[in-house]
PQR file of N, CA, C, O and H, with PARSE charges and radii, in Angstrom:
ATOM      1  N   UNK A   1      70.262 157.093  79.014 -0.4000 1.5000
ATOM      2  CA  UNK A   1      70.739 156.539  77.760 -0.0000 2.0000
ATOM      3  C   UNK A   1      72.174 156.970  77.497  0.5500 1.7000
ATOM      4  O   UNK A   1      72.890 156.092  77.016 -0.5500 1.4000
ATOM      5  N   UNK A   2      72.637 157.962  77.686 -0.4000 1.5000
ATOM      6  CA  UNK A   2      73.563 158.747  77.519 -0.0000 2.0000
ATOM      7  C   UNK A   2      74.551 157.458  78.473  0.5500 1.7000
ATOM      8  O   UNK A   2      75.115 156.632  77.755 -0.5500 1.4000
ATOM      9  H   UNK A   2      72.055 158.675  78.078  0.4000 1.0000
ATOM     10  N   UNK A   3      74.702 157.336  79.688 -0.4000 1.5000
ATOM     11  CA  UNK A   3      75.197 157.018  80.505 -0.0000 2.0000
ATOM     12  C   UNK A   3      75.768 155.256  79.510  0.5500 1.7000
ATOM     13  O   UNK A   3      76.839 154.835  79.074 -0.5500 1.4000
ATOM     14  H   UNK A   3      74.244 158.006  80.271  0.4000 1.0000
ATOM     15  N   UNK A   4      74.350 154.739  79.555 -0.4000 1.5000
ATOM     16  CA  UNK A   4      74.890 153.121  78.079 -0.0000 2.0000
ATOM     17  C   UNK A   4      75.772 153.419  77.406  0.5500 1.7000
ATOM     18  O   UNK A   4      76.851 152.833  77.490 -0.5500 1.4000
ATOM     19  H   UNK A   4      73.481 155.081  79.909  0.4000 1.0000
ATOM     20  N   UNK A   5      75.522 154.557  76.431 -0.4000 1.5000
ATOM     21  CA  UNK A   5      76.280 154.866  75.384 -0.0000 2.0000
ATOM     22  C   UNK A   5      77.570 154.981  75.946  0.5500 1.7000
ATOM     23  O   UNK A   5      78.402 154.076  75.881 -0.5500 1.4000
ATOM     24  H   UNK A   5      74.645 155.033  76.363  0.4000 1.0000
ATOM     25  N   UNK A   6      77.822 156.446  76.685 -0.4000 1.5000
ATOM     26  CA  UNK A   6      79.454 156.284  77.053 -0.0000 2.0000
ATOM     27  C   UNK A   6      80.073 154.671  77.443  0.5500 1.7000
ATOM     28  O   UNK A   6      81.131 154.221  77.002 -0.5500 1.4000
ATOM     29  H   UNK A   6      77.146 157.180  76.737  0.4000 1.0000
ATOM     30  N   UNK A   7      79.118 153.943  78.384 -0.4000 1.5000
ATOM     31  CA  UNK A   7      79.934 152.841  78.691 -0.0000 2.0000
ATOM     32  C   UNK A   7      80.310 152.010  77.609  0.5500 1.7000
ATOM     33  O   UNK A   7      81.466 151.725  77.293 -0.5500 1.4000
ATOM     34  H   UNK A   7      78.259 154.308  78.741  0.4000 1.0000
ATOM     35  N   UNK A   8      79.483 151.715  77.173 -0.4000 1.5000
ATOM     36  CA  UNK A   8      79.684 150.608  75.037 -0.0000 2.0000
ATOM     37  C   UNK A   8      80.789 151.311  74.662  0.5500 1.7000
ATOM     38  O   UNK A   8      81.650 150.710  74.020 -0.5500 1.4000
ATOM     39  H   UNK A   8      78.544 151.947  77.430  0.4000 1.0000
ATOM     40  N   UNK A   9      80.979 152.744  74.996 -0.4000 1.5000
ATOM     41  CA  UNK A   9      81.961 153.496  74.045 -0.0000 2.0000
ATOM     42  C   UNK A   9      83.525 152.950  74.863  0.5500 1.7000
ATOM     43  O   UNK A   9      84.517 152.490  74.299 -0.5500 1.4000
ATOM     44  H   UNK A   9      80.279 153.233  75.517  0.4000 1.0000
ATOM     45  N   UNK A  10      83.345 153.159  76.161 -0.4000 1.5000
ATOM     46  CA  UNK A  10      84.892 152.704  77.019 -0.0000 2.0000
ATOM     47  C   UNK A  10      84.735 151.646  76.718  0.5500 1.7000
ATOM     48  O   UNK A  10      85.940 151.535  76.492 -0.5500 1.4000
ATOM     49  H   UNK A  10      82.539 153.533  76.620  0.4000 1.0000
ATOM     50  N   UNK A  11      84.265 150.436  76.419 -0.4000 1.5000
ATOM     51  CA  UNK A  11      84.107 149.006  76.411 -0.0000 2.0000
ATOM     52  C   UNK A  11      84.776 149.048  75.158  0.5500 1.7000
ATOM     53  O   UNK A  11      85.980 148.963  75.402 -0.5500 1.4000
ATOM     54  H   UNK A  11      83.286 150.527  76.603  0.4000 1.0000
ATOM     55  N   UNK A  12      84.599 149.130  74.054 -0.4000 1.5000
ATOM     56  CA  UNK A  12      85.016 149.551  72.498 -0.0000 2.0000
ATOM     57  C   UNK A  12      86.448 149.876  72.124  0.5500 1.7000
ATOM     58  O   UNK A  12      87.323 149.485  71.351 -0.5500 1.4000
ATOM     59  H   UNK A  12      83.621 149.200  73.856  0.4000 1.0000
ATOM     60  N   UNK A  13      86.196 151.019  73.299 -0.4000 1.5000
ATOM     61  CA  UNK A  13      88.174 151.705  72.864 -0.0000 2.0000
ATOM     62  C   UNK A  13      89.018 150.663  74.082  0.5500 1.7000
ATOM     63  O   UNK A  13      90.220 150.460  73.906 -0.5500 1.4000
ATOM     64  H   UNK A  13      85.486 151.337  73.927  0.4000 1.0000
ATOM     65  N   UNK A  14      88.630 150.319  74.746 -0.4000 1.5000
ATOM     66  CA  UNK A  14      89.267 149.224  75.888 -0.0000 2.0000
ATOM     67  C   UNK A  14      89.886 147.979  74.973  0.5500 1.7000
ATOM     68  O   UNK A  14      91.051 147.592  74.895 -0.5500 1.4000
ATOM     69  H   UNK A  14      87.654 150.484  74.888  0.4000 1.0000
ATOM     70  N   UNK A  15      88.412 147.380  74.156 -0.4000 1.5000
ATOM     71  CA  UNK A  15      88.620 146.143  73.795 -0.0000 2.0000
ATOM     72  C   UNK A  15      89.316 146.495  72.325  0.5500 1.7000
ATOM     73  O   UNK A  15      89.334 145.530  71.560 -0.5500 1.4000
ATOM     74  H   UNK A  15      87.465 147.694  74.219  0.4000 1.0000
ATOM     75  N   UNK A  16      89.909 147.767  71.795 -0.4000 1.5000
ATOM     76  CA  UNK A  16      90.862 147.913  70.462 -0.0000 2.0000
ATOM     77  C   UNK A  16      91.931 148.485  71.026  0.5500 1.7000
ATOM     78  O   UNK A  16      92.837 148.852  70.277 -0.5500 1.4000
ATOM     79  H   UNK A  16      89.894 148.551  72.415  0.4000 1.0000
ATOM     80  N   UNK A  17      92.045 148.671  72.393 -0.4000 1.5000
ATOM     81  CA  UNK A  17      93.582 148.691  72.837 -0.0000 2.0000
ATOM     82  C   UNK A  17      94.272 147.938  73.200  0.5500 1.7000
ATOM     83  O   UNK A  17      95.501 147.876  73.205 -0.5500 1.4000
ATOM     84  H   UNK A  17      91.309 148.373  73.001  0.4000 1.0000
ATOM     85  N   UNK A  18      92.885 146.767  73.816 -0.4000 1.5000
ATOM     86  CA  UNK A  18      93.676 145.488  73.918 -0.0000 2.0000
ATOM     87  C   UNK A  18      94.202 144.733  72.690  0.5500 1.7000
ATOM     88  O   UNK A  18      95.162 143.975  72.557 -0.5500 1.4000
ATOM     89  H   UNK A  18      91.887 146.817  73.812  0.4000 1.0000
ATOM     90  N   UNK A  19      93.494 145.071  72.041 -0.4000 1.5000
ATOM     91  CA  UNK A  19      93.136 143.920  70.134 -0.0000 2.0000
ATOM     92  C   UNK A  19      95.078 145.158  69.720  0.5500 1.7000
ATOM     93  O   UNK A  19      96.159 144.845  69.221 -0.5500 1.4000
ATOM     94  H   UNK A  19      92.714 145.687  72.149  0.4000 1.0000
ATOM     95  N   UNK A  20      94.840 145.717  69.962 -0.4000 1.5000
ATOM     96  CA  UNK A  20      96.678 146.403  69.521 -0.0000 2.0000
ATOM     97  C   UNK A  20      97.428 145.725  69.914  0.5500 1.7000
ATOM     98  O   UNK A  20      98.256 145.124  69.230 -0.5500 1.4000
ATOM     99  H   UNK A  20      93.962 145.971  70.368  0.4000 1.0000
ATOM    100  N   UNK A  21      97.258 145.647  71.581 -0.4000 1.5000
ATOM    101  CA  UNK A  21      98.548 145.226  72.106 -0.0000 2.0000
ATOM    102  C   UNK A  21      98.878 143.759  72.088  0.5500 1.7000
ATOM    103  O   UNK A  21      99.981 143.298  72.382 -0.5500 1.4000
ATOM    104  H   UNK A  21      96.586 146.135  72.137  0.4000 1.0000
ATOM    105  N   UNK A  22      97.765 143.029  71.697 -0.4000 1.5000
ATOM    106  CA  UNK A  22      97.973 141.451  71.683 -0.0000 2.0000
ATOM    107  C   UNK A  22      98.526 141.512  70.007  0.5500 1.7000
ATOM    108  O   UNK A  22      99.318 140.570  69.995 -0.5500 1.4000
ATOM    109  H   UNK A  22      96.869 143.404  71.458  0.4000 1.0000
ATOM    110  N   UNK A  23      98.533 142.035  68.772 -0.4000 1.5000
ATOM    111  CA  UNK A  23      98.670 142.668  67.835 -0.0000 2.0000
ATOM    112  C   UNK A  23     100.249 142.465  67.940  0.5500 1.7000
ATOM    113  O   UNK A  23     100.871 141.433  67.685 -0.5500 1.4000
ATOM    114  H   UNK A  23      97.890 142.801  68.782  0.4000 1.0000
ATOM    115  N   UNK A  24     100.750 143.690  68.375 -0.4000 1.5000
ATOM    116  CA  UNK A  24     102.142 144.019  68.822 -0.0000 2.0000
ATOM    117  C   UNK A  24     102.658 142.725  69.636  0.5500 1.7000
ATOM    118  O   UNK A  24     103.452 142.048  68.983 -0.5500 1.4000
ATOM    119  H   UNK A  24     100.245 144.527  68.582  0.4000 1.0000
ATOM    120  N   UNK A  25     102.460 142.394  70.523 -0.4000 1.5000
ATOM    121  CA  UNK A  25     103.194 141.228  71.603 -0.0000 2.0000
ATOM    122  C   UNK A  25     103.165 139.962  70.284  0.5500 1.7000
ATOM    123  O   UNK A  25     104.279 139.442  70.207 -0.5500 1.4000
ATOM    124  H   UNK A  25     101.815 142.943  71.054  0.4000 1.0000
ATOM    125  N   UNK A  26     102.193 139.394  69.296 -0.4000 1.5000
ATOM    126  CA  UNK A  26     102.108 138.334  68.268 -0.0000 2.0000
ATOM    127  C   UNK A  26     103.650 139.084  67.265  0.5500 1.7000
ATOM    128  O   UNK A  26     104.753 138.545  67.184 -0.5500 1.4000
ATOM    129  H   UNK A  26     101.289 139.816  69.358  0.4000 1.0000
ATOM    130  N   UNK A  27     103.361 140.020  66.817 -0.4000 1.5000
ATOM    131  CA  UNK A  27     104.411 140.412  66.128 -0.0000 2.0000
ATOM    132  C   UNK A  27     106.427 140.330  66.664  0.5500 1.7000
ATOM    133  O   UNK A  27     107.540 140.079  66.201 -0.5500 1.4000
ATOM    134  H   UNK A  27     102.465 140.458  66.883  0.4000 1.0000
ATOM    135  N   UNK A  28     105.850 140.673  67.693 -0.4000 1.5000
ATOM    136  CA  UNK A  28     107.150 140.825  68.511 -0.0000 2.0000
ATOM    137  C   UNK A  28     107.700 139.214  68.716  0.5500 1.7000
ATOM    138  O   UNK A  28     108.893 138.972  68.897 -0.5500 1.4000
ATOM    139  H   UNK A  28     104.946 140.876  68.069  0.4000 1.0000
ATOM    140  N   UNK A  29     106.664 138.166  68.662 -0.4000 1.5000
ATOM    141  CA  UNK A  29     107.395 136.939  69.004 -0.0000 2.0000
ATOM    142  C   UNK A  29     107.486 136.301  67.985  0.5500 1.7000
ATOM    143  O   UNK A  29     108.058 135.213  67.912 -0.5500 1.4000
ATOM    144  H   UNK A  29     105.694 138.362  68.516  0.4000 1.0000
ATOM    145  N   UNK A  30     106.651 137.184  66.573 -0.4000 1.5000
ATOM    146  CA  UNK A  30     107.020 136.734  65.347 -0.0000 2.0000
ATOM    147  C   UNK A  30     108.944 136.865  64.349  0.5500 1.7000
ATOM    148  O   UNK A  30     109.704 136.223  63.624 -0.5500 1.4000
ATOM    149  H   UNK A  30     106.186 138.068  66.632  0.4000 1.0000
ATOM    150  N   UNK A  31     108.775 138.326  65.141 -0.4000 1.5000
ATOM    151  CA  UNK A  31     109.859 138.544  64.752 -0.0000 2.0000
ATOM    152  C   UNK A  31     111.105 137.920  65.828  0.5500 1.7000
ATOM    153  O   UNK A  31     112.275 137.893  65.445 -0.5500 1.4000
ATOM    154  H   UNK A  31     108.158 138.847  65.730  0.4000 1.0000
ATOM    155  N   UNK A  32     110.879 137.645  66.603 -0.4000 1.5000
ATOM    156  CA  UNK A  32     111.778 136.858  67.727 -0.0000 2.0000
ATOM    157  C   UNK A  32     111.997 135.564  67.247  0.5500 1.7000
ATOM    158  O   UNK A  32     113.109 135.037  67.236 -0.5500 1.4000
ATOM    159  H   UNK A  32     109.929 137.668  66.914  0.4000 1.0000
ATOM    160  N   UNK A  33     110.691 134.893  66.742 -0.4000 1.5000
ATOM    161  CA  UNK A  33     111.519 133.594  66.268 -0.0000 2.0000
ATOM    162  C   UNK A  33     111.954 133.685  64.737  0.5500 1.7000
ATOM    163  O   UNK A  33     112.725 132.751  64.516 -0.5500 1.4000
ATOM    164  H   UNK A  33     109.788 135.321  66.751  0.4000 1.0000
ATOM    165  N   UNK A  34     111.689 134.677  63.278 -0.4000 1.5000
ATOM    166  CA  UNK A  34     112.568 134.797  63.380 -0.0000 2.0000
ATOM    167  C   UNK A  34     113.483 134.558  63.015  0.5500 1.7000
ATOM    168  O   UNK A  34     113.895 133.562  62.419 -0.5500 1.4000
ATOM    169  H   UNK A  34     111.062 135.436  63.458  0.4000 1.0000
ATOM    170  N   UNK A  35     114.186 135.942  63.495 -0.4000 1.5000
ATOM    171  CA  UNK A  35     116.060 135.990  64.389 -0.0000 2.0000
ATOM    172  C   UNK A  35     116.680 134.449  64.864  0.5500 1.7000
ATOM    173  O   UNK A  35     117.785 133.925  64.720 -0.5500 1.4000
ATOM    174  H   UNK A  35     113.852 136.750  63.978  0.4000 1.0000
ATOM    175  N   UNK A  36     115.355 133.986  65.523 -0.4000 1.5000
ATOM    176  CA  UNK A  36     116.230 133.016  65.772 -0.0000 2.0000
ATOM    177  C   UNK A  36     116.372 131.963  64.944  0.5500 1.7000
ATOM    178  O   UNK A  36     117.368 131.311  65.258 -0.5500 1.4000
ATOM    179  H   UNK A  36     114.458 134.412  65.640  0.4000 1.0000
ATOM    180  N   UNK A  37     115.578 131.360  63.674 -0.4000 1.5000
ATOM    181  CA  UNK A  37     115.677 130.666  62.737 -0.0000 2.0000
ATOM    182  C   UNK A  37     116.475 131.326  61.817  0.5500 1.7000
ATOM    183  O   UNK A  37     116.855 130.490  60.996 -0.5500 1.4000
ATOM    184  H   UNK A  37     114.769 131.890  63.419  0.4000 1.0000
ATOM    185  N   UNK A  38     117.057 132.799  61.474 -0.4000 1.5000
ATOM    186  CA  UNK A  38     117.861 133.044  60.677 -0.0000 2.0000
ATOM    187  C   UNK A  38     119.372 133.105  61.440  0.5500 1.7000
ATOM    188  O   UNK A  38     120.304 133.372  60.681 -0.5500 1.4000
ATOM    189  H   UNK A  38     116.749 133.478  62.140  0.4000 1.0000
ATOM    190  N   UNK A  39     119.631 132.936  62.531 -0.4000 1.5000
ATOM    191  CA  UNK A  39     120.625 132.735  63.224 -0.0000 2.0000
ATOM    192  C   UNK A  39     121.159 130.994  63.438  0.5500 1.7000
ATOM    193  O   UNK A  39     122.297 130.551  63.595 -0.5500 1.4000
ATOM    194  H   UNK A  39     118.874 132.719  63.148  0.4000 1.0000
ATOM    195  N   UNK A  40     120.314 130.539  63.393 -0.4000 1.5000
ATOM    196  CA  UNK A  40     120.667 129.230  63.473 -0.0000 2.0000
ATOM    197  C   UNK A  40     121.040 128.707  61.992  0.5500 1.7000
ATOM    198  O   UNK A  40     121.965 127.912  61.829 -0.5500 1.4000
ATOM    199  H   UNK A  40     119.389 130.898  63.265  0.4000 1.0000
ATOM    200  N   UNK A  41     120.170 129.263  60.795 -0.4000 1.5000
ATOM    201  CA  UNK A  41     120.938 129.121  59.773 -0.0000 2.0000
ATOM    202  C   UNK A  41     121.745 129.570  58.955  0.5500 1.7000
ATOM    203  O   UNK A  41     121.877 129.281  57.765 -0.5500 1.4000
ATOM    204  H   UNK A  41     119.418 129.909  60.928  0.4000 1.0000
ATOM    205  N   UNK A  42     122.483 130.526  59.793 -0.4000 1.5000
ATOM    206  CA  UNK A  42     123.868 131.271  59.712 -0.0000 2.0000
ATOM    207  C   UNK A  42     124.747 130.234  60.363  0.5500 1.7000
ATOM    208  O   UNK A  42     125.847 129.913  59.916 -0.5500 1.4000
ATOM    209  H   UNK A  42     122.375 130.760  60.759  0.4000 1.0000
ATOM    210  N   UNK A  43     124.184 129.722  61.469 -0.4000 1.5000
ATOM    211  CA  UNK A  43     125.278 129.475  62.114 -0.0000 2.0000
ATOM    212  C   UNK A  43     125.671 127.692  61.340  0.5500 1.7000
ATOM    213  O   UNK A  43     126.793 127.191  61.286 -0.5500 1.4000
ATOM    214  H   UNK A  43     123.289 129.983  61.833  0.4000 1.0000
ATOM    215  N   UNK A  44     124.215 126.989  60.775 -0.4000 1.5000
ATOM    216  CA  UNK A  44     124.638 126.128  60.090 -0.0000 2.0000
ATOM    217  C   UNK A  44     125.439 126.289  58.589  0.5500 1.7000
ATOM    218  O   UNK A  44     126.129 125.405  58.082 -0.5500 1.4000
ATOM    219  H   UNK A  44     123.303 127.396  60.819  0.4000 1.0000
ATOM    220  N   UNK A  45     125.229 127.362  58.123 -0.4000 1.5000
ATOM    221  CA  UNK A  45     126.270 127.587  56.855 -0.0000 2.0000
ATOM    222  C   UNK A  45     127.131 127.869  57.039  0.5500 1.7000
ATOM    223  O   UNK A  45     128.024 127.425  56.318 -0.5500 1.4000
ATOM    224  H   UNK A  45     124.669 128.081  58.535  0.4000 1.0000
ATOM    225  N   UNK A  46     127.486 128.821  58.151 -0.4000 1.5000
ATOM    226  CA  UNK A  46     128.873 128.711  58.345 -0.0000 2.0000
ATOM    227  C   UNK A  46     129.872 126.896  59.277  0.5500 1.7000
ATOM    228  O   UNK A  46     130.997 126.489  59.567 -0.5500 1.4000
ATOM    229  H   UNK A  46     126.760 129.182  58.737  0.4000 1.0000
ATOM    230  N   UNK A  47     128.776 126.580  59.325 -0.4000 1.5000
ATOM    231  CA  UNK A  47     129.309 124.884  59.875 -0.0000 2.0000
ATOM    232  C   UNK A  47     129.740 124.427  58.751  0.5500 1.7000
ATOM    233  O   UNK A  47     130.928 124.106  58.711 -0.5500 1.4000
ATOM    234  H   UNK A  47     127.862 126.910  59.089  0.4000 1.0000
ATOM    235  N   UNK A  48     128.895 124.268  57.516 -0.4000 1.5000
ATOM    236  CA  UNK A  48     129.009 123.852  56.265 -0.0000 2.0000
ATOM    237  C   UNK A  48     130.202 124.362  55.319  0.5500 1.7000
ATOM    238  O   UNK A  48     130.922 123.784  54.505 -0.5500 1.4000
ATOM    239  H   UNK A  48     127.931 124.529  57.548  0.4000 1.0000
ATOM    240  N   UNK A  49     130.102 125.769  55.794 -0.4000 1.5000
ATOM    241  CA  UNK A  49     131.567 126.047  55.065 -0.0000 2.0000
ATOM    242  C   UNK A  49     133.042 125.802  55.638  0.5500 1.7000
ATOM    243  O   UNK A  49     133.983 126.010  54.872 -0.5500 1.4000
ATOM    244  H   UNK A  49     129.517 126.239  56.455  0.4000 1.0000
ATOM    245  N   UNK A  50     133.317 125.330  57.066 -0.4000 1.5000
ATOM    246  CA  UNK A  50     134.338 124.908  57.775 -0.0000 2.0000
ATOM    247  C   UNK A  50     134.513 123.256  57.581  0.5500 1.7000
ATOM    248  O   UNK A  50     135.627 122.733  57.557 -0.5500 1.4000
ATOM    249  H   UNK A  50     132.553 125.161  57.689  0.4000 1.0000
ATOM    250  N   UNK A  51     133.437 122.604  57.463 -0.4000 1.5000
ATOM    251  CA  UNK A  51     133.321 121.607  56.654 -0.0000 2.0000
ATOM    252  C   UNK A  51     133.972 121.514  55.692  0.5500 1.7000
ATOM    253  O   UNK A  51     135.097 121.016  55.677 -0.5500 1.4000
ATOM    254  H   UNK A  51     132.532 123.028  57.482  0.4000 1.0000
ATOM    255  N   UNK A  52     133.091 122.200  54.246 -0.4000 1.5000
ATOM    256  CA  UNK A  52     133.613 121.831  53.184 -0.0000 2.0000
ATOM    257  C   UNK A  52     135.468 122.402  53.160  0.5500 1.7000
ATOM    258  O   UNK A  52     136.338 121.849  52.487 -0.5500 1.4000
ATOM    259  H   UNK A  52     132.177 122.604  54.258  0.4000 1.0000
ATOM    260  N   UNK A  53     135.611 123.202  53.768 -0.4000 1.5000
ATOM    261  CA  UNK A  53     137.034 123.844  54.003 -0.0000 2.0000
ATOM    262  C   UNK A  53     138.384 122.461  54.036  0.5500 1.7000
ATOM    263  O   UNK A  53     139.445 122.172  53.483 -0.5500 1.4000
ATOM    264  H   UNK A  53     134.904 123.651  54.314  0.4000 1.0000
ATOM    265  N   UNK A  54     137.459 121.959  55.065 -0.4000 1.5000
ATOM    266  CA  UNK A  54     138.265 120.999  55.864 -0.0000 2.0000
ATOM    267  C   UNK A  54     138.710 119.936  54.651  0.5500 1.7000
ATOM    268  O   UNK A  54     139.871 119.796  54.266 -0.5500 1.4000
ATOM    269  H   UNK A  54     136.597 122.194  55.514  0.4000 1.0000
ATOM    270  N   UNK A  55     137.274 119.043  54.003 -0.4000 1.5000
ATOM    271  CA  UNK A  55     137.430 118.235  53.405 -0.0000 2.0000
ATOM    272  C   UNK A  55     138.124 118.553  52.267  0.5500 1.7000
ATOM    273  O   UNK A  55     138.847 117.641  51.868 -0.5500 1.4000
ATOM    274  H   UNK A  55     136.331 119.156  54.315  0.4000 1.0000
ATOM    275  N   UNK A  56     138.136 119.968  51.358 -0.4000 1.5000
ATOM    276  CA  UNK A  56     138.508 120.751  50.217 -0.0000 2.0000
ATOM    277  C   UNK A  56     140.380 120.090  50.859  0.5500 1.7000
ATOM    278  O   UNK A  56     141.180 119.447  50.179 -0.5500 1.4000
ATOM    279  H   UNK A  56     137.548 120.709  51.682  0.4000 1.0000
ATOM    280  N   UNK A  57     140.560 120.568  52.357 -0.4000 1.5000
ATOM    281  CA  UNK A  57     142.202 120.415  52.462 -0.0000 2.0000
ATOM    282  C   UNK A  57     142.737 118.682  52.336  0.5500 1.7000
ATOM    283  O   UNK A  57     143.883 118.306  52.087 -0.5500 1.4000
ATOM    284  H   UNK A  57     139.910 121.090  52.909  0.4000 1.0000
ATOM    285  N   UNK A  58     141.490 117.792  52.599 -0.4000 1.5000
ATOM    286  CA  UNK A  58     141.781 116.026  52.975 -0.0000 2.0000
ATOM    287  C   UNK A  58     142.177 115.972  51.656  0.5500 1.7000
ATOM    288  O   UNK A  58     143.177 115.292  51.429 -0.5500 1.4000
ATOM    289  H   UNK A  58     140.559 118.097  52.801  0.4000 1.0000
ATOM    290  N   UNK A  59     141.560 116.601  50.604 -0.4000 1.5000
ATOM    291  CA  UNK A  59     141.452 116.003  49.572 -0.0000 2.0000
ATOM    292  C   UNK A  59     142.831 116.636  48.332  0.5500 1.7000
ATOM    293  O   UNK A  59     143.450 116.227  47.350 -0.5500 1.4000
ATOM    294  H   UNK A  59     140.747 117.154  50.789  0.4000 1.0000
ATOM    295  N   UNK A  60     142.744 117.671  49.069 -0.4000 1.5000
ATOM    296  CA  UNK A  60     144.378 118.254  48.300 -0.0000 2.0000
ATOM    297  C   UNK A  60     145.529 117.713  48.973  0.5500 1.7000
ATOM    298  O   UNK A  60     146.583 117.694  48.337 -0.5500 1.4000
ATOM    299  H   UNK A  60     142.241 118.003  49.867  0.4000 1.0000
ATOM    300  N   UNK A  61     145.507 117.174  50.405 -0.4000 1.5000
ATOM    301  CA  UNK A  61     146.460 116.488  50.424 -0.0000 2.0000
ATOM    302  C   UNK A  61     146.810 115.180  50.368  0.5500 1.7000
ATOM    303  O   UNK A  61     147.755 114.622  50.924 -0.5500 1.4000
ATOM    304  H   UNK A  61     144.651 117.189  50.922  0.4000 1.0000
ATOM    305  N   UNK A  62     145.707 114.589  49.424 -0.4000 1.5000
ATOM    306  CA  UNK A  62     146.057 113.263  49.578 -0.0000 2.0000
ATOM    307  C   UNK A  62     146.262 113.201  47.797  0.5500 1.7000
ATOM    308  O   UNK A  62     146.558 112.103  47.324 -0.5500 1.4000
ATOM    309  H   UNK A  62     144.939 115.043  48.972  0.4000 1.0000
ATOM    310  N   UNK A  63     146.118 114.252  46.964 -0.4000 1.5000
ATOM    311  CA  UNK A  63     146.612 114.721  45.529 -0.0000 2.0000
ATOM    312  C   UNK A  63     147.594 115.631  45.229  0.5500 1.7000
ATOM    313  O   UNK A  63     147.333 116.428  44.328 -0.5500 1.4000
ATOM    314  H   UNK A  63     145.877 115.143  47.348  0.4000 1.0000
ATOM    315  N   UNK A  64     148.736 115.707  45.807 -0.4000 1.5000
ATOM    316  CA  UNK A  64     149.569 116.693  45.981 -0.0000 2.0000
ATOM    317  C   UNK A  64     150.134 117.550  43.881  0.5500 1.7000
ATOM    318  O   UNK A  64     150.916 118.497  43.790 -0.5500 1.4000
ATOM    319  H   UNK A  64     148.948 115.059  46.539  0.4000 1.0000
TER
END
């Protein structure tokens, strides 16, 4: 009996080290995308502000 028990027991701590690390690897690609959705909308506001820059100058020079 003894011998069941230990095995259920490695089976147990096996299958909550795995249940961590799939845990961690979900997180890790959570936070990966993300970086990358807050990078892309950096990189579109700063589009938006070279934009409005631009048009801010069409429009002062055609009102001097």
């Amino acid at each position: 009996m003894h011998v069941v028990e230990q095995l259920v027991s490695e089976r147990i701590r096996g299958n909550l080290e795995l249940a961590e690390q799939l845990r961690h690897s979900r997180r890790q690609r959570t936070l990966r995308r993300a970086r990358r959705m807050e990078h892309k909308a950096e990189r579109r506001m700063i589009q938006a502000w070279r934009r409005a820059a631009e048009l801010r100058t069409r429009i002062e020079s055609l009102h001097p």
